[in-house]
BALOBA-1460 file (C-alpha; in Angstrom, 3 decimals):
// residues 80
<rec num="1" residu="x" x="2.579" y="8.348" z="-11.206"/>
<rec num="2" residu="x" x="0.222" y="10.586" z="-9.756"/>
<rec num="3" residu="x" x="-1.298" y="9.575" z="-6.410"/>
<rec num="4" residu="x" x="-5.260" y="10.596" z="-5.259"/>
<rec num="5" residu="x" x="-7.251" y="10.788" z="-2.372"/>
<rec num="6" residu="x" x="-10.694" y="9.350" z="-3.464"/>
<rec num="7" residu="x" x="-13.260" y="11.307" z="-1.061"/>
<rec num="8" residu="x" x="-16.433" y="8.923" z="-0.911"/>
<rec num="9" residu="x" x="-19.453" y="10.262" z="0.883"/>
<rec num="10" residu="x" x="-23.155" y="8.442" z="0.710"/>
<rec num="11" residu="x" x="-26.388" y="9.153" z="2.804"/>
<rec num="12" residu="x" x="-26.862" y="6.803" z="6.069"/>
<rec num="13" residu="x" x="-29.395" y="4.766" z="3.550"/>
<rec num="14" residu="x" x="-26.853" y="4.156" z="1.003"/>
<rec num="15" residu="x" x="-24.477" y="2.339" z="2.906"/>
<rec num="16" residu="x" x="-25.441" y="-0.870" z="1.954"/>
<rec num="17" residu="x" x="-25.758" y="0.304" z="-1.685"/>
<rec num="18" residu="x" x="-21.834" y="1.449" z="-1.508"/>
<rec num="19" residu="x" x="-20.557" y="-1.817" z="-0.613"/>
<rec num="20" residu="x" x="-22.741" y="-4.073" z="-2.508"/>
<rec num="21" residu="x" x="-21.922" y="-2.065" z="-6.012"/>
<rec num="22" residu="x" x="-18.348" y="-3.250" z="-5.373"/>
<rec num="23" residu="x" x="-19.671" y="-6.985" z="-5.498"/>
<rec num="24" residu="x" x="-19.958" y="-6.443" z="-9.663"/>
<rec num="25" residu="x" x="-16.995" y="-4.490" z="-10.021"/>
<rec num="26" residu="x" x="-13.137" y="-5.840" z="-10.827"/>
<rec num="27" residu="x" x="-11.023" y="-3.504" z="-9.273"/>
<rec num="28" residu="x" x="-7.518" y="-3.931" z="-6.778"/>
<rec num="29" residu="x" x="-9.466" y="-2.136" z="-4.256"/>
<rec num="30" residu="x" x="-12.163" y="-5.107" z="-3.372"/>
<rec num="31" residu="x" x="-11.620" y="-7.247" z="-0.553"/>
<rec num="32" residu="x" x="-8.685" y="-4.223" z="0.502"/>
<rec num="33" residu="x" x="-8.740" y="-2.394" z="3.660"/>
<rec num="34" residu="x" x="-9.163" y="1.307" z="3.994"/>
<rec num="35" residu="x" x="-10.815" y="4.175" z="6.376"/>
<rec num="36" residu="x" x="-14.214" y="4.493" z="6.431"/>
<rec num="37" residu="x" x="-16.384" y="6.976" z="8.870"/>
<rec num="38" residu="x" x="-19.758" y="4.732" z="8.386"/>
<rec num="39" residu="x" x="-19.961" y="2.952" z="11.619"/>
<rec num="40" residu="x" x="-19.413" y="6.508" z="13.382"/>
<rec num="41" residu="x" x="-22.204" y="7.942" z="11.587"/>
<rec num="42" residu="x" x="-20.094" y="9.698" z="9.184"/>
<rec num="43" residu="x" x="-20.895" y="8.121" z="6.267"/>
<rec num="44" residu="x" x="-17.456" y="8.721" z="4.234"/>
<rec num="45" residu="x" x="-14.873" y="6.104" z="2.664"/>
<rec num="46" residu="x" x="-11.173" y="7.254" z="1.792"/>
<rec num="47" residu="x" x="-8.982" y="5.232" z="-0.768"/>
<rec num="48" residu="x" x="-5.331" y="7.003" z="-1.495"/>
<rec num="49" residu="x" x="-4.707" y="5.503" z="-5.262"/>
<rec num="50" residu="x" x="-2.420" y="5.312" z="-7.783"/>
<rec num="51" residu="x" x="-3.515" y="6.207" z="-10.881"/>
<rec num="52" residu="x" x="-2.419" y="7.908" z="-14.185"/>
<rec num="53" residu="x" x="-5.355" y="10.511" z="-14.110"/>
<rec num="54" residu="x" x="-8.202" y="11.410" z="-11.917"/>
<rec num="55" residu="x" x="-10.681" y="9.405" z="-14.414"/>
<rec num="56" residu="x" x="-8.316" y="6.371" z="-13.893"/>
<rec num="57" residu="x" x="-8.264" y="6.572" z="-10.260"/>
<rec num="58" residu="x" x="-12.176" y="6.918" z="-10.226"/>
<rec num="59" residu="x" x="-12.344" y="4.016" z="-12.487"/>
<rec num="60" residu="x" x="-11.004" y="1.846" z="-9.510"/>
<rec num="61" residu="x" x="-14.551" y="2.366" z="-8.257"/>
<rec num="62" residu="x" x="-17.929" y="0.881" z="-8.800"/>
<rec num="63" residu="x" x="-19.803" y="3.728" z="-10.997"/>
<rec num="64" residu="x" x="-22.056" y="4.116" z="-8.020"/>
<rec num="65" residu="x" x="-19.755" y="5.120" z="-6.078"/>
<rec num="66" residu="x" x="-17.509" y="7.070" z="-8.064"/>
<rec num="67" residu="x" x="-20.471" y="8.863" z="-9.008"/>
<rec num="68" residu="x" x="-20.261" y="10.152" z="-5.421"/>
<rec num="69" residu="x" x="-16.536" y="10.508" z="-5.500"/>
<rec num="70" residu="x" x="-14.444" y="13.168" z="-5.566"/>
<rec num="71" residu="x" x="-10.358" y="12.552" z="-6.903"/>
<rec num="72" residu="x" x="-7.788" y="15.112" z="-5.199"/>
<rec num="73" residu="x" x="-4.332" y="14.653" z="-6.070"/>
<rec num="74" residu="x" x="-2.384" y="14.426" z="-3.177"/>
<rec num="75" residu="x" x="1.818" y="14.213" z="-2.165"/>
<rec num="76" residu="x" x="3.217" y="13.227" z="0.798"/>
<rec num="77" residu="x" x="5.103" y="15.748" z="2.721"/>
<rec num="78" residu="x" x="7.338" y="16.102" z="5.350"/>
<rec num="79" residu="x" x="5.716" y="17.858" z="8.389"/>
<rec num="80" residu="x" x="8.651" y="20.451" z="10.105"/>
């Protein structure tokens, strides 16, 4: 199965927005842990997903925030 790197980014304003859409939304990534840049002023998330497709790793997502979400695919490598 293909694996993603969701790329999340939100204005400073939105923050609270971004989390609170995932309050509504049944997906394995609430209540999970992952990286987030907000409390550096960055105001970006990462998620690396599983998913079948990039619409099916989106749909992990709140459609707020997928809205603002870009899907990469991604493989891990060995670094020489």
């Amino acid at each position: 199965m293909p694996r993603y790197l969701l790329q999340h980014r939100h204005q400073p304003d939105e923050c609270a927005a971004v989390f609170a859409a995932f309050k509504g939304h049944d997906s394995p990534l609430r209540h999970g842990v992952t990286i987030a840049s907000c409390l550096n002023g960055g105001h970006s998330i990462w998620w690396t997903v599983d998913a079948a497709s990039d619409r099916a790793a989106l749909d992990l997502l709140p459609p707020y925030v997928a809205a603002r979400t870009q899907a990469v695919t991604v493989r891990e490598v060995e670094i020489p």
